[in-house]
VMD Tcl script that builds the backbone (N, CA, C; Angstrom):
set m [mol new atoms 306]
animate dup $m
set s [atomselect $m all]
$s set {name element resname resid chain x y z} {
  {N N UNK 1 A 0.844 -1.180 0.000}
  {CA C UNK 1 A 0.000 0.000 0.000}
  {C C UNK 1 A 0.888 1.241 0.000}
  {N N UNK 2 A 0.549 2.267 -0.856}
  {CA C UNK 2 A 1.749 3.624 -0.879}
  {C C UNK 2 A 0.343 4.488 -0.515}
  {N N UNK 3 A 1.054 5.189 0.567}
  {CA C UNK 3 A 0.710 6.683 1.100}
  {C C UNK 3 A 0.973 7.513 0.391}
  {N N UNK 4 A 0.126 8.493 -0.356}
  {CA C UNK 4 A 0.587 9.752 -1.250}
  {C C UNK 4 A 0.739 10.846 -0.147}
  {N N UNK 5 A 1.631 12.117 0.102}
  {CA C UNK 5 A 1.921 12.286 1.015}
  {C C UNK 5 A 2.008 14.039 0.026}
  {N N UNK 6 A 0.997 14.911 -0.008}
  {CA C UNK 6 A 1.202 16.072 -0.860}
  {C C UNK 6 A 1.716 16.943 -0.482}
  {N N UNK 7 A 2.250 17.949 -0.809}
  {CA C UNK 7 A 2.815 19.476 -0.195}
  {C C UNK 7 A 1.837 20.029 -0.063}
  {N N UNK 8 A 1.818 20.551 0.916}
  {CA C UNK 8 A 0.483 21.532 1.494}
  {C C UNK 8 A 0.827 22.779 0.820}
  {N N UNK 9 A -0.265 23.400 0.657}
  {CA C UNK 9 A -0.440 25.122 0.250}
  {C C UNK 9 A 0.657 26.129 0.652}
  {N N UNK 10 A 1.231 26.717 -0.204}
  {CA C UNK 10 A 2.063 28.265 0.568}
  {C C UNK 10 A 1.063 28.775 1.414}
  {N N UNK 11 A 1.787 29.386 2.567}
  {CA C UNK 11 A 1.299 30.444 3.346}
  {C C UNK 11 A 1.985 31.261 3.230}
  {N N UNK 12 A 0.953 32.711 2.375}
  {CA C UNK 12 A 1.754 33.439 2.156}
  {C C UNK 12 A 2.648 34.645 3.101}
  {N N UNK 13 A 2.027 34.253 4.608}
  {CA C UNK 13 A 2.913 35.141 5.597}
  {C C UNK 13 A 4.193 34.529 5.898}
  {N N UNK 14 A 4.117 33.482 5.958}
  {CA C UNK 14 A 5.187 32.644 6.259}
  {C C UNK 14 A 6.578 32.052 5.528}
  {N N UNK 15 A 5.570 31.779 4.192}
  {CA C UNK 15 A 6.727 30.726 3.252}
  {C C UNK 15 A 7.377 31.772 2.296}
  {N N UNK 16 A 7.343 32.995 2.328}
  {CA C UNK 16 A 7.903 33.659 1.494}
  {C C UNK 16 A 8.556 34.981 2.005}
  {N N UNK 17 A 10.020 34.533 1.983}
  {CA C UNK 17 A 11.024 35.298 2.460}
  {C C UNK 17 A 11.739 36.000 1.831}
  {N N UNK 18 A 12.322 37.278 2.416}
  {CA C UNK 18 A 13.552 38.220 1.660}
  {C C UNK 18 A 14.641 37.496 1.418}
  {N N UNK 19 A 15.334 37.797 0.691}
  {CA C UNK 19 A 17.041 36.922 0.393}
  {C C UNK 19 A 17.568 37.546 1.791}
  {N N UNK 20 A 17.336 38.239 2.514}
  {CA C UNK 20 A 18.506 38.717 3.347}
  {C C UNK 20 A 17.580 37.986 4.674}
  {N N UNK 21 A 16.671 37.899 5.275}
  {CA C UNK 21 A 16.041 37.074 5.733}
  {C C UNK 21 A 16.193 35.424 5.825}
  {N N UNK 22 A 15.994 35.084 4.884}
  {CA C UNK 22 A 16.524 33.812 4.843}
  {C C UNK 22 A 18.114 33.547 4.910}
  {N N UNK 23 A 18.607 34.124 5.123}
  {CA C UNK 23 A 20.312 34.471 4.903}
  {C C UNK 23 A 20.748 34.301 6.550}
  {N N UNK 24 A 19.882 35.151 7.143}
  {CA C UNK 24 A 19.863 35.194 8.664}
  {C C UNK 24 A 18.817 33.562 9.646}
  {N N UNK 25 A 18.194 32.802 8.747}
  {CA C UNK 25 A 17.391 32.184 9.472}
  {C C UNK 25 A 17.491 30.589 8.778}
  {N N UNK 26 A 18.700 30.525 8.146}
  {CA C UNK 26 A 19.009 29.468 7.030}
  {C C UNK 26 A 18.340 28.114 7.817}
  {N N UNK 27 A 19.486 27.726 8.632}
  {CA C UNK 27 A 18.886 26.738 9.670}
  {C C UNK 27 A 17.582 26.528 9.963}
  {N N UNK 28 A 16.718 26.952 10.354}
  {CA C UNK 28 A 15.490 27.228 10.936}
  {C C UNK 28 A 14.380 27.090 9.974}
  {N N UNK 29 A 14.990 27.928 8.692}
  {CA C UNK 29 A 13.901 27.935 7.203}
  {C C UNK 29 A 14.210 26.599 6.993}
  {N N UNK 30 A 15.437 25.483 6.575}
  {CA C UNK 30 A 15.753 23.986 6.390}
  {C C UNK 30 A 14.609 23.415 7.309}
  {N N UNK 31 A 15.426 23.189 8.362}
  {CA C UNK 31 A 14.488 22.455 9.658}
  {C C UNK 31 A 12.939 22.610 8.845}
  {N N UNK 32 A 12.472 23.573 9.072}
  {CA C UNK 32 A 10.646 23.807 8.531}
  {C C UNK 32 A 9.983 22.824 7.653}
  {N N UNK 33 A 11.576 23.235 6.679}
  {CA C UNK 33 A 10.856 22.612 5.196}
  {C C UNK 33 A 10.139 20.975 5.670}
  {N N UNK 34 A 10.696 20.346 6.216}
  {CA C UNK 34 A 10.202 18.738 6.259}
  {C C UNK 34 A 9.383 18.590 7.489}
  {N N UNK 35 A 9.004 19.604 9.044}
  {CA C UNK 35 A 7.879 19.766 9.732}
  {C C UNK 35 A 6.647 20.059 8.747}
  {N N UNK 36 A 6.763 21.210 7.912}
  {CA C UNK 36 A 5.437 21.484 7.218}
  {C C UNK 36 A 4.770 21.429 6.184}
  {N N UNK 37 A 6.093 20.718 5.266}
  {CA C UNK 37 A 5.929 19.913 3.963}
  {C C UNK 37 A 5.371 21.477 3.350}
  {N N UNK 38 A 5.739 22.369 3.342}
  {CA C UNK 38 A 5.189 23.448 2.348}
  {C C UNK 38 A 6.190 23.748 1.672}
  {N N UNK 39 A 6.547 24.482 0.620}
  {CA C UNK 39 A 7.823 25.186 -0.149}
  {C C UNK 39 A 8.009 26.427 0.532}
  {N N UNK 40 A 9.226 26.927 0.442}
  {CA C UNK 40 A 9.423 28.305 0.754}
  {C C UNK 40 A 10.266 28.827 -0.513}
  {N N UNK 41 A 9.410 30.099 -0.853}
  {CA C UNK 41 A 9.312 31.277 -2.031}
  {C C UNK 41 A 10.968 32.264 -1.544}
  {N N UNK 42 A 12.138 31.953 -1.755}
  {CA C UNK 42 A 12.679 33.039 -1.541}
  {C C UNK 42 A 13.088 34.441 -2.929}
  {N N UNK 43 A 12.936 35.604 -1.866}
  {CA C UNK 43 A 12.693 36.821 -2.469}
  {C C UNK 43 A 13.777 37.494 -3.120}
  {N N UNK 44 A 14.401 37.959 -3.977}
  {CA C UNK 44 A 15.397 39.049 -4.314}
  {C C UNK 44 A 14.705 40.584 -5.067}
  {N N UNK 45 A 14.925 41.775 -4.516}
  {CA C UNK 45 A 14.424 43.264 -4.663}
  {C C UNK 45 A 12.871 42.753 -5.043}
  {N N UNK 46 A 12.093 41.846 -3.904}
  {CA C UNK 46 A 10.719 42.208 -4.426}
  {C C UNK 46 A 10.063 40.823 -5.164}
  {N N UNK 47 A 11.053 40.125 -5.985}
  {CA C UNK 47 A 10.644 39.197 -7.235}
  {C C UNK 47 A 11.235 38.039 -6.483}
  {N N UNK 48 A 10.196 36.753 -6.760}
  {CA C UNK 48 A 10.721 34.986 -6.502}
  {C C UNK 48 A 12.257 35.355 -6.978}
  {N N UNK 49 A 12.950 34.370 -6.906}
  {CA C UNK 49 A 14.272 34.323 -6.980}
  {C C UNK 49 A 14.301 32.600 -6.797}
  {N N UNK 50 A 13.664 31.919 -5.728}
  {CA C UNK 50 A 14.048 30.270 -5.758}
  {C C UNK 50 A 13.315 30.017 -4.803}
  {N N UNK 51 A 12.874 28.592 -5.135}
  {CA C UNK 51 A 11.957 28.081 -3.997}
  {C C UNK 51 A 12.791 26.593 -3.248}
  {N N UNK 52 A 12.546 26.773 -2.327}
  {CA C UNK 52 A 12.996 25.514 -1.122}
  {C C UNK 52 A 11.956 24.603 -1.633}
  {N N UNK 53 A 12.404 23.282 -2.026}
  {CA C UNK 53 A 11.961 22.485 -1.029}
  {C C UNK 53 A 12.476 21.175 -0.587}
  {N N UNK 54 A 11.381 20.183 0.344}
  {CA C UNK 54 A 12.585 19.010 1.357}
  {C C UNK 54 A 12.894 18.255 0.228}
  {N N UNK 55 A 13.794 17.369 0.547}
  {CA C UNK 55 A 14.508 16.323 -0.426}
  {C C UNK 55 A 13.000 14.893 -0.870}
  {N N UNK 56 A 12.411 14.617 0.125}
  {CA C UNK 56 A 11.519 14.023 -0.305}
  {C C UNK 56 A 10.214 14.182 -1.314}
  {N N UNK 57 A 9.672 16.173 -1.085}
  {CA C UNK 57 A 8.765 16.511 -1.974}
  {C C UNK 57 A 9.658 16.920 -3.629}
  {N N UNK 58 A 11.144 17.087 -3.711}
  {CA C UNK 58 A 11.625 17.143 -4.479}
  {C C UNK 58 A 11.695 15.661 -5.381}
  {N N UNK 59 A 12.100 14.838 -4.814}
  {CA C UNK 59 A 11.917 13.549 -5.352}
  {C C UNK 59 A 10.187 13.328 -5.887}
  {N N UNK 60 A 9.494 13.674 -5.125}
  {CA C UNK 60 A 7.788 13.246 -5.529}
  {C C UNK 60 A 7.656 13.586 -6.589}
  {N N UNK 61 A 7.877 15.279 -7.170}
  {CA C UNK 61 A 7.715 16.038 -8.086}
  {C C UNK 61 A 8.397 15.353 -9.416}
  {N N UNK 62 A 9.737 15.314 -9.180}
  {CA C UNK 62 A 10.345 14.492 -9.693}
  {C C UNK 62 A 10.017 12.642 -10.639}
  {N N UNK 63 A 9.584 12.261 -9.924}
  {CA C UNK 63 A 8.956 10.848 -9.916}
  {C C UNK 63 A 8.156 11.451 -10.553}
  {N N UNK 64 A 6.955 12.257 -10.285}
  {CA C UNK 64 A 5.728 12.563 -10.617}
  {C C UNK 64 A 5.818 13.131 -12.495}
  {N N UNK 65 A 7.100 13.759 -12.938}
  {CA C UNK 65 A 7.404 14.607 -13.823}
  {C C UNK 65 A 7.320 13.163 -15.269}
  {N N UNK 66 A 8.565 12.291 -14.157}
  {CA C UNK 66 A 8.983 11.551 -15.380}
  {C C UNK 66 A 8.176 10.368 -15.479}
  {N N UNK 67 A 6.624 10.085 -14.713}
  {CA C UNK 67 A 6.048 9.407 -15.144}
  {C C UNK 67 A 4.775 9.694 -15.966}
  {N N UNK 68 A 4.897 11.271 -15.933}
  {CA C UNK 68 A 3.983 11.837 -16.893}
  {C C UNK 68 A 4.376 11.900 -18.313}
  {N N UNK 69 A 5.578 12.298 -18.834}
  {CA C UNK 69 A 6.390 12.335 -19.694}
  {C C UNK 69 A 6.817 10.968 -20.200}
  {N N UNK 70 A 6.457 9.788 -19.711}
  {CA C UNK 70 A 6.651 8.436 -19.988}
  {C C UNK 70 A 4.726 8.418 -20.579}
  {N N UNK 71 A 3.926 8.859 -19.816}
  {CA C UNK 71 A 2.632 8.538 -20.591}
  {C C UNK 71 A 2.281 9.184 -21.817}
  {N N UNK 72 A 3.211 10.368 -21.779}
  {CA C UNK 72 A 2.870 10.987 -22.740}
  {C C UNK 72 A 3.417 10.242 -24.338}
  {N N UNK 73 A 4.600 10.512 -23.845}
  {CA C UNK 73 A 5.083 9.318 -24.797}
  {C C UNK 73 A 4.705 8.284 -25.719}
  {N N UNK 74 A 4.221 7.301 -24.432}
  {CA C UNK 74 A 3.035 5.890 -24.888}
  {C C UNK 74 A 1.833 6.645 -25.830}
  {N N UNK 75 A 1.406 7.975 -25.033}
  {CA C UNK 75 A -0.236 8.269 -26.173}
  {C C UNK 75 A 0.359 8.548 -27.331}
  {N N UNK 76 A 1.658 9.383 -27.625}
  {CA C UNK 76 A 2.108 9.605 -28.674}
  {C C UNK 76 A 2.783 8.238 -29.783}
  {N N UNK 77 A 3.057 7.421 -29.219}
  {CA C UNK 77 A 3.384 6.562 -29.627}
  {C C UNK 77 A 1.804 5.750 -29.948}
  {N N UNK 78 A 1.326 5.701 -29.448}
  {CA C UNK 78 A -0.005 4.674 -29.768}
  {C C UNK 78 A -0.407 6.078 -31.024}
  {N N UNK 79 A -0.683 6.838 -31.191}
  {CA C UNK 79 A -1.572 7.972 -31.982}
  {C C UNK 79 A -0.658 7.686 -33.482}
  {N N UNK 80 A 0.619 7.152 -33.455}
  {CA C UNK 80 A 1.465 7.194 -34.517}
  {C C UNK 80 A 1.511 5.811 -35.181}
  {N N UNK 81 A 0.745 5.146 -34.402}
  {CA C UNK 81 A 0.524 3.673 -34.643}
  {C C UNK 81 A 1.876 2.966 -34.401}
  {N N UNK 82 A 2.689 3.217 -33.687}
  {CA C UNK 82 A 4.094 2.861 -32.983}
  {C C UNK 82 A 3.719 1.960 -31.554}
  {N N UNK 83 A 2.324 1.391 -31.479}
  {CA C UNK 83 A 2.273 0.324 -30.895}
  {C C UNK 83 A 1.693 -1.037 -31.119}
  {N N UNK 84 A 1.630 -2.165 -30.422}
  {CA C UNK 84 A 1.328 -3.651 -30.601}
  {C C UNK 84 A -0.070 -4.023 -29.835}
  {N N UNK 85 A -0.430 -4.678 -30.315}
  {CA C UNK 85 A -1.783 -5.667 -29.756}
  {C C UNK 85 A -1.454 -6.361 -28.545}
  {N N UNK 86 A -2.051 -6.354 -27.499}
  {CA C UNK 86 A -1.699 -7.674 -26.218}
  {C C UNK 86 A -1.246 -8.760 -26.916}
  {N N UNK 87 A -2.322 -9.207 -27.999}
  {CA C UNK 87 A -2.186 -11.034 -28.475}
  {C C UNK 87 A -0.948 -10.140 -29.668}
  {N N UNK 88 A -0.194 -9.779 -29.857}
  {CA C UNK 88 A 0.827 -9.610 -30.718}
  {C C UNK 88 A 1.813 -9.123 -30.036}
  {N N UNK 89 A 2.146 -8.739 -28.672}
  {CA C UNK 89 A 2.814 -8.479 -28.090}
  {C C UNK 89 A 3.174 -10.032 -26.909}
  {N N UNK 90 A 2.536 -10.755 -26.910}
  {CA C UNK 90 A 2.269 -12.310 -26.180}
  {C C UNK 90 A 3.108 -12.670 -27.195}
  {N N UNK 91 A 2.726 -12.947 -28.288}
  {CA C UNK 91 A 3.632 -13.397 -29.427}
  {C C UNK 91 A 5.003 -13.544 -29.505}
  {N N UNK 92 A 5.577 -11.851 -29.733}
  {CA C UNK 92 A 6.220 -11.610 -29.541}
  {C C UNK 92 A 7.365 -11.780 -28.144}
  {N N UNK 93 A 6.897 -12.090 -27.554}
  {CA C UNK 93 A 7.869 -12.705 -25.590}
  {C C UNK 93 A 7.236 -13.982 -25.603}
  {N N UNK 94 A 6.609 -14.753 -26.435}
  {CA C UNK 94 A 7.040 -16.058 -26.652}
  {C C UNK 94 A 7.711 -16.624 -27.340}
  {N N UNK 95 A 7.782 -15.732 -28.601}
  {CA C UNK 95 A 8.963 -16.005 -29.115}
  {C C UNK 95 A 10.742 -15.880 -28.823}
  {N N UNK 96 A 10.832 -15.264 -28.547}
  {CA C UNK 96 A 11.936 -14.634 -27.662}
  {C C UNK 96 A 12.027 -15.074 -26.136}
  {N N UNK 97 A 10.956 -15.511 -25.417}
  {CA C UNK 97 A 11.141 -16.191 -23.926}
  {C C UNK 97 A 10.769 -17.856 -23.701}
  {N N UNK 98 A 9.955 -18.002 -24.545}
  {CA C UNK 98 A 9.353 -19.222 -24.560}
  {C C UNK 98 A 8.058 -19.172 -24.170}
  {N N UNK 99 A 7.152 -19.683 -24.275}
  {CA C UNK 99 A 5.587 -20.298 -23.232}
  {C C UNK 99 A 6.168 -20.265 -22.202}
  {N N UNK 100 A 4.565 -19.778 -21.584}
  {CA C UNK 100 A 4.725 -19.830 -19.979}
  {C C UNK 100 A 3.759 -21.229 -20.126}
  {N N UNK 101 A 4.345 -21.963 -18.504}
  {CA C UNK 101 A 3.635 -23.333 -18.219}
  {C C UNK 101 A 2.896 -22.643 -17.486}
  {N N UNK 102 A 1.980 -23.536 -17.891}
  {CA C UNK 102 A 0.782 -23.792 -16.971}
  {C C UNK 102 A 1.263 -24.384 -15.720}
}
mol reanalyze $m
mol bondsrecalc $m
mol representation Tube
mol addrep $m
């Protein structure tokens, strides 16, 4: 069984800091990131500049990216007729693996 485990919402009083702010509170902004599973927005003169986040919601996103980009793929590939039939794809890994026993 897998637990999906999402990033919660910015708060925007909180998760979005000055560059010179976060400069002073480095430690403390880290620590957060994986108590509150949110991103933090850091600021330069006003404008995003880079967002935090923990090593685990980075990986999710991640995972999440390249298994979209793998489906996309497959539809594009099926739409181009660049795919096989179940019973022609059976075929095919029996030929090459053998029958499966019963």
């Amino acid at each position: 069984m897998t637990i999906q485990v999402t990033m919660k919402p910015l708060h925007i009083s909180e998760d979005i800091l000055p560059i010179a702010d976060f400069k002073a509170r480095a430690s403390e902004v880290v620590r957060r990131l994986k108590e509150h599973r949110r991103p933090v927005v850091i600021t330069q003169s006003g404008k995003p500049a880079a967002v935090l986040l923990s090593p685990e919601e980075f990986d999710r996103l991640s995972h999440r990216a390249r298994f979209l980009d793998a489906v996309g793929e497959g539809l594009a590939d099926a739409e181009a007729g660049r795919a096989v039939s179940d019973e022609a794809l059976g075929m095919l890994l029996d030929d090459e693996f053998g029958k499966l026993k019963p």
